[in-house]
C-alpha positions in Angstrom: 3.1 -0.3 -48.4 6.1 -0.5 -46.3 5.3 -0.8 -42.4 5.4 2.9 -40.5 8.5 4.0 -39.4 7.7 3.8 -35.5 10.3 6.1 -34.8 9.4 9.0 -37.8 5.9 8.7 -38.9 4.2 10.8 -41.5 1.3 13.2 -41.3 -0.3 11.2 -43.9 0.4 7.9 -42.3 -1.7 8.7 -39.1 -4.3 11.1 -40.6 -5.5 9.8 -43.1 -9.4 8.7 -42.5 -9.4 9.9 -39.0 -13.2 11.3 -38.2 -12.0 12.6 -34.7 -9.6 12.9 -32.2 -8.1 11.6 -30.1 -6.8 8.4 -31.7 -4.8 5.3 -31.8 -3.4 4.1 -34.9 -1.8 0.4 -35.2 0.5 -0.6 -38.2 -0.3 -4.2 -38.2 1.9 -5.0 -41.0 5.0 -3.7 -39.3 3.7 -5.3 -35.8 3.8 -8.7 -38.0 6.6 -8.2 -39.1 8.3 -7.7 -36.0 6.4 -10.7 -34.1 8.1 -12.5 -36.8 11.9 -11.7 -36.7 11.1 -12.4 -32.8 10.0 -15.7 -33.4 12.6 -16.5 -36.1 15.6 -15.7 -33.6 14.0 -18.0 -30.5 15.1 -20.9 -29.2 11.9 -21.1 -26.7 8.5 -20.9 -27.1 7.0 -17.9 -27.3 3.5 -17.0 -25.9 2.4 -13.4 -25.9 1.1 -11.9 -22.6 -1.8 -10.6 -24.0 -2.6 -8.6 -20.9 0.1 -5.8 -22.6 -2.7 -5.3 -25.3 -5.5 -7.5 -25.7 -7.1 -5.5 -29.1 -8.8 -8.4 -31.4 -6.7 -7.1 -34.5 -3.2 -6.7 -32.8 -3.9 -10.5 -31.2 -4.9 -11.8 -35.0 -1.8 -9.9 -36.3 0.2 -11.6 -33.8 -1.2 -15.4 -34.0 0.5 -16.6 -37.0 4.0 -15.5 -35.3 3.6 -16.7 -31.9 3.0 -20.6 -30.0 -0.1 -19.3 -28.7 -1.6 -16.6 -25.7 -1.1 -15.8 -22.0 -4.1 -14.6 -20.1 -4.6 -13.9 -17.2 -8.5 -13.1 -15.7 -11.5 -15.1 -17.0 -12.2 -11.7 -19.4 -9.2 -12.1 -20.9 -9.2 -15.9 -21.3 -12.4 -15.5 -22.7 -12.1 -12.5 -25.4 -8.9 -14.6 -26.3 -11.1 -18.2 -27.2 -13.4 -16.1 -28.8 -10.3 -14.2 -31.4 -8.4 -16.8 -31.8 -11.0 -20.1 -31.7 -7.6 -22.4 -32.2 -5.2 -20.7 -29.9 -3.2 -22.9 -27.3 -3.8 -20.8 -24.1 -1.6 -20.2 -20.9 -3.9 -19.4 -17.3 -1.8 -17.2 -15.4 -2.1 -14.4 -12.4 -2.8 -14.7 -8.4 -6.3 -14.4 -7.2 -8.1 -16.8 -9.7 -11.9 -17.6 -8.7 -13.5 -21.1 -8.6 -15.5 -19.5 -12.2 -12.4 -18.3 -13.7 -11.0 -21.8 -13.2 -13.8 -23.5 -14.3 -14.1 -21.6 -17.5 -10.0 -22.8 -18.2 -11.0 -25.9 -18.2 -14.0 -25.6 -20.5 -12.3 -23.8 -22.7 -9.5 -26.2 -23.1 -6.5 -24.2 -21.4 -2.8 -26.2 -22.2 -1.6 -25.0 -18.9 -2.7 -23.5 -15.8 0.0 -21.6 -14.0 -1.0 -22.0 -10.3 -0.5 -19.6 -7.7 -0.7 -21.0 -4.4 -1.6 -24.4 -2.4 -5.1 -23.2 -1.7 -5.5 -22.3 -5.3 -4.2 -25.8 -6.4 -6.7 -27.3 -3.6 -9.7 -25.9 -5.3 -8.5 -26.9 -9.2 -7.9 -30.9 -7.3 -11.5 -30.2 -5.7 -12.9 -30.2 -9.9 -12.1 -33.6 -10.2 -10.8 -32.8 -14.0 -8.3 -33.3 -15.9 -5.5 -30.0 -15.6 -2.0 -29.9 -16.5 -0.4 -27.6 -14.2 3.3 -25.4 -14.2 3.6 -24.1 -10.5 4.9 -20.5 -10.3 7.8 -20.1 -8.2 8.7 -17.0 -6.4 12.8 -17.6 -5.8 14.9 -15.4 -3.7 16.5 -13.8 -6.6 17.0 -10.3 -7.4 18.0 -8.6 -10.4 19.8 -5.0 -10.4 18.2 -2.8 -13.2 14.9 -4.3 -12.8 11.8 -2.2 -13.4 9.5 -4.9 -11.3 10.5 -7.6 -9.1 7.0 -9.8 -9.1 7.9 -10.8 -5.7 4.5 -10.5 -2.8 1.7 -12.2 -4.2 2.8 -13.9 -7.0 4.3 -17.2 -6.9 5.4 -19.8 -4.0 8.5 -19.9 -2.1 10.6 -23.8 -2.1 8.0 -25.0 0.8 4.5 -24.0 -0.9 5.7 -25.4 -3.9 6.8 -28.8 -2.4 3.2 -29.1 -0.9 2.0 -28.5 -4.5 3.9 -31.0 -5.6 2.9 -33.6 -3.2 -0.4 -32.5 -3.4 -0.4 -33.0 -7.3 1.7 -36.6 -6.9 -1.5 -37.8 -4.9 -4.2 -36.4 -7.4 -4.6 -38.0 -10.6 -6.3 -35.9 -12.5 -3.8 -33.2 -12.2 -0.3 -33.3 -13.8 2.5 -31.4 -13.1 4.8 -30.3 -16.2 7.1 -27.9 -14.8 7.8 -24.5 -13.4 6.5 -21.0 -14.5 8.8 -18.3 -12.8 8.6 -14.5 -14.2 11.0 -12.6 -11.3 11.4 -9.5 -12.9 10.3 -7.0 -15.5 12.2 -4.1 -17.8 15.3 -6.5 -17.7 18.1 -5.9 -21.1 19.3 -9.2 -22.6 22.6 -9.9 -20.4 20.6 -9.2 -17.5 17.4 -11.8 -19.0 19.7 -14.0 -19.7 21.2 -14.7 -15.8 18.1 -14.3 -14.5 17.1 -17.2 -17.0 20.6 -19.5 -16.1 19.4 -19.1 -12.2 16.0 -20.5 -13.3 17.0 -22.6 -15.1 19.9 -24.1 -12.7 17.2 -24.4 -9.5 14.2 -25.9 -11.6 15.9 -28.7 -12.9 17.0 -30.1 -10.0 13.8 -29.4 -8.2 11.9 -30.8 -10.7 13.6 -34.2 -11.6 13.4 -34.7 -7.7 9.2 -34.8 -7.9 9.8 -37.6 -11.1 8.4 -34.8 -13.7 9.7 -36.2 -16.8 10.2 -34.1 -19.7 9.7 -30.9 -18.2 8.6 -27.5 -19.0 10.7 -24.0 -17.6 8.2 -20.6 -18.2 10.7 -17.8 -17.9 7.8 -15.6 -18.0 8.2 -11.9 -20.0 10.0 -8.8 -18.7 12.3 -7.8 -21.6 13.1 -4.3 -21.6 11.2 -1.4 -23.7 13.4 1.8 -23.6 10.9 4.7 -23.8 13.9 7.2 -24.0 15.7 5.2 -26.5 13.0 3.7 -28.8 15.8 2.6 -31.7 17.4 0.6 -28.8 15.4 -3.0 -29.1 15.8 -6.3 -26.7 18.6 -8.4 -28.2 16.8 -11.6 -29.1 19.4 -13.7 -31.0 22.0 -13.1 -27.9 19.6 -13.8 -25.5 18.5 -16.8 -27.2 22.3 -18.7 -28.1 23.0 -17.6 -24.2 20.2 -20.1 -22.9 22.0 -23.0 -21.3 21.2 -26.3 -24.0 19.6 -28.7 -20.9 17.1 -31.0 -21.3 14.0 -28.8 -20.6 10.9 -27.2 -23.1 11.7 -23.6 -22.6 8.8 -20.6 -23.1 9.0 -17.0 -22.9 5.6 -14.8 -22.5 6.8 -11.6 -23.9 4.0 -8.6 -24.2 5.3 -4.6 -24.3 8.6 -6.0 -26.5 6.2 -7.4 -28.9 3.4 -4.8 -29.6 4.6 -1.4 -28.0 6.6 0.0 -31.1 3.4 -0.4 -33.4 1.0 1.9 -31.8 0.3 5.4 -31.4 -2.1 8.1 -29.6 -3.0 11.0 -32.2 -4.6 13.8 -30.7 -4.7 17.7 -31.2 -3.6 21.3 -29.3 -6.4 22.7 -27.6 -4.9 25.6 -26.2 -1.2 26.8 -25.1 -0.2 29.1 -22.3 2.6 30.4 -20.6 2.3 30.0 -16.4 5.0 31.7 -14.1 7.3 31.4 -16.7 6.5 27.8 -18.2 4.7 26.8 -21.5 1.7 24.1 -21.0 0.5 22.8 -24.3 -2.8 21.5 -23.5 -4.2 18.3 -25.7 -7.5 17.3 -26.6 -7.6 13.4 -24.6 -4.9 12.6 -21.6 -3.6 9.9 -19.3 -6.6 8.6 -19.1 -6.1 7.3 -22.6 -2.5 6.6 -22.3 -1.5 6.2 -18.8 2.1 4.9 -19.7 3.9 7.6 -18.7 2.7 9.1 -15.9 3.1 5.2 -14.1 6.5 5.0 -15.8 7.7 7.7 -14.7 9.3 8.7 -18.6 8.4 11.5 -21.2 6.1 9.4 -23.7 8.0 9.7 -27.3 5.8 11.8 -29.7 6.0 13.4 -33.1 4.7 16.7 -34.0 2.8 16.4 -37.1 1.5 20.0 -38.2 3.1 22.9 -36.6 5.1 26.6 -38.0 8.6 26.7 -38.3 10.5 28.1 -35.5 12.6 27.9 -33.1 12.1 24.8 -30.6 11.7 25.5 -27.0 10.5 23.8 -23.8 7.3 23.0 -23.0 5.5 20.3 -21.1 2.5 18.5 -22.9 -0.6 18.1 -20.8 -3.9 16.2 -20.8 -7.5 17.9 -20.0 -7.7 15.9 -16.5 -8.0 18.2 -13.3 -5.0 16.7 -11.9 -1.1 17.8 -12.5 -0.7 14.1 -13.1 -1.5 14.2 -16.1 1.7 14.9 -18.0 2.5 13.2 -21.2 6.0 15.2 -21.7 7.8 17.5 -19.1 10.2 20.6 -20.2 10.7 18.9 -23.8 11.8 20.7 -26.8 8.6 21.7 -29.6 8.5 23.9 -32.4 5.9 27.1 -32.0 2.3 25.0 -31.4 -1.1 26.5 -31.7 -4.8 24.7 -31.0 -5.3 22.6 -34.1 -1.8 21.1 -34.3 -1.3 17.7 -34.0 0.8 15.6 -32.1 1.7 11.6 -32.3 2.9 9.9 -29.4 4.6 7.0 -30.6 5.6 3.6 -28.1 1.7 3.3 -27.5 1.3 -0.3 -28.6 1.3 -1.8 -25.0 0.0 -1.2 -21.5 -1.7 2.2 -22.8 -5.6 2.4 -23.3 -6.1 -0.9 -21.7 -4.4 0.0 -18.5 -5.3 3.4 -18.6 -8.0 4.7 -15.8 -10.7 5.5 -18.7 -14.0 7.2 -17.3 -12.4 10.0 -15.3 -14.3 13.5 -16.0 -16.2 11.2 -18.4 -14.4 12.6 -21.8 -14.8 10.6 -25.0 -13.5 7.6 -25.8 -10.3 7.7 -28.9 -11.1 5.9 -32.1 -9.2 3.2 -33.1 -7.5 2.3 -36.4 -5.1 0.0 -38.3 -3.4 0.7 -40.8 -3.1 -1.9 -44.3 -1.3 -2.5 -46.6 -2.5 0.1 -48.8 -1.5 2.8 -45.8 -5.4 3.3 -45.5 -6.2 3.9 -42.2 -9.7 1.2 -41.1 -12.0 1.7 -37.6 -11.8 -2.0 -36.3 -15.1 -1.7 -33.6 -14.5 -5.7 -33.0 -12.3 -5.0 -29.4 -12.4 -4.9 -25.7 -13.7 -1.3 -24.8 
């Protein structure tokens, strides 16, 4: 089969063999296939932040096309090790317990991104071998930015000079480089300066504490438009822009790599016309997708079954008892009724598994993935 068209799917293509709904569906072929045209325009390494969706058959899609996983919580790390037996992992993320950090090391991490002088203290207080990149949380800000992962995460210049120093009298703990994510939702020019100013401080910085061939972790951050699905990150600009120094260069991409490849099928439950405004009400909610709500954005959907006629606004809700729960505000839709379905598409990343779940209790969606045949397979082997 060819992979889904994320941006015009097909009744049949999301249907077919779904017992109940809601839903998600996942092309896997066309998620592989995109992973790989990634990777086949990169310069860097490229880990994939699985905390953007950590579903067993999206990360065994993915791990032929990427230089291994980026996890962040001890759940994570482990669900990972357990998927992908072979995988060379990346420890990120503040807050990491004496357990979690533990576990990294029994599970053979490659490199533990630490956060802070006390967490480095406890990881020297092991007495094991760790190869460390020390995240850096530089005074630079980037206009257009969806996130700046300033606060918690990373050091400033003095914290991570006390790392180093700390690491320099510590043998069992090497230091390879840098990890510094600044910013999220950034477009390739804007990536790309962000990743020259990196780039240009961690050099120095680093040849100054005697790290020989060392490693830059730009982090992820490249920009999903919701409004604009057909626009994609630029990879192949982004990549011959990178500044040819002597460094090992990685990128921990998530929502660019999986988000187009997923969607949330559910049905019309009822429709109704309030001081003046249409409310299509849908079986499931943000509960289940919490991506737009948090993002502030219309989530991009498909009406599979409806009558002809004449498209007018309407806003597509959830069942939640809270008016947050809006997939779609004052959007065009053909005449709906209950029983109609709806696909909404961009739902590959940062949607159930970020989503507030057991609110009112309601059922859980299925899950599916589609082959190569365009069959559509329940996959129970993932993180509920």
């Amino acid at each position: 089969m060819n992979p889904l068209n994320p941006l015009n799917p097909t009744p049949s293509n999301l249907t077919q063999g779904l017992t109940r709904l809601p839903a998600y569906v996942y092309d896997l072929d066309g998620l592989s296939e995109h992973a790989a045209s990634i990777k086949s325009a990169l310069r860097p390494e490229l880990f994939y932040a699985a905390k953007a969706n950590p579903d067993a058959a999206i990360l065994r899609a993915l791990a032929p096309h990427v230089d291994g996983i980026e996890v962040s919580s001890g759940g994570e790390l482990t669900h990972v090790r357990e998927t992908l037996p072979g995988a060379r992992l990346a420890f990120g993320g503040p807050g990491k317990t004496d357990e979690e950090l533990a576990l990294a090391l029994d599970l053979g991490v490659e490199r533990i991104h630490v956060e802070s002088p006390s967490e480095l203290a406890r990881l020297a207080q092991m007495e094991r071998p760790a190869t460390v990149l020390l995240r850096a949380n530089l005074p630079l800000r980037t206009a257009g930015a969806a996130l700046q992962m300033s606060g918690p995460f990373g050091m400033d210049e003095e914290a991570l000079n006390t790392c180093a120093h700390t690491i320099a009298g510590t043998p069992h703990l090497t230091l390879r480089g840098v990890h510094a994510h600044l910013a999220s939702g950034l477009n390739a020019p804007a990536m790309l300066d962000l990743a020259r100013h990196i780039i240009d401080w961690a050099l120095p910085w680093l040849e100054a504490h005697g790290v020989e061939d060392p490693e830059i972790n730009l982090g992820g951050g490249m920009a999903v438009d919701y409004r604009s699905p057909e626009s994609r990150f630029d990879w192949e600009s982004y990549t011959s822009g990178l500044p040819d120094r002597p460094a090992k260069l990685r990128i921990e991409p998530g929502r660019a790599l999986t988000a187009y490849h997923g969607w949330y099928v559910t049905d019309v439950l009822d429709v109704k016309t309030t001081h003046g405004e249409t409310y299509v009400v849908l079986r499931g909610g943000t509960h289940h997708l919490r991506t737009p709500v948090t993002k502030g954005h219309d989530q991009p959907f498909t009406v599979l079954t409806a009558e002809r006629g004449e498209e007018r606004p309407a806003t597509l809700v959830g069942q939640l008892c809270t008016p947050k729960d809006v997939f779609a505000r004052d959007v065009p839709v053909p005449p709906l009724r209950p029983g109609d379905l709806i696909a909404f598409g961009m739902a590959g990343a940062y949607a159930w598994n970020i989503s507030h779940h057991d609110f009112l209790m309601h059922p859980k969606p299925e899950f599916h993935y589609l082959d190569r045949s365009g069959h559509v397979a329940m996959d129970d082997d993932r993180p509920v």
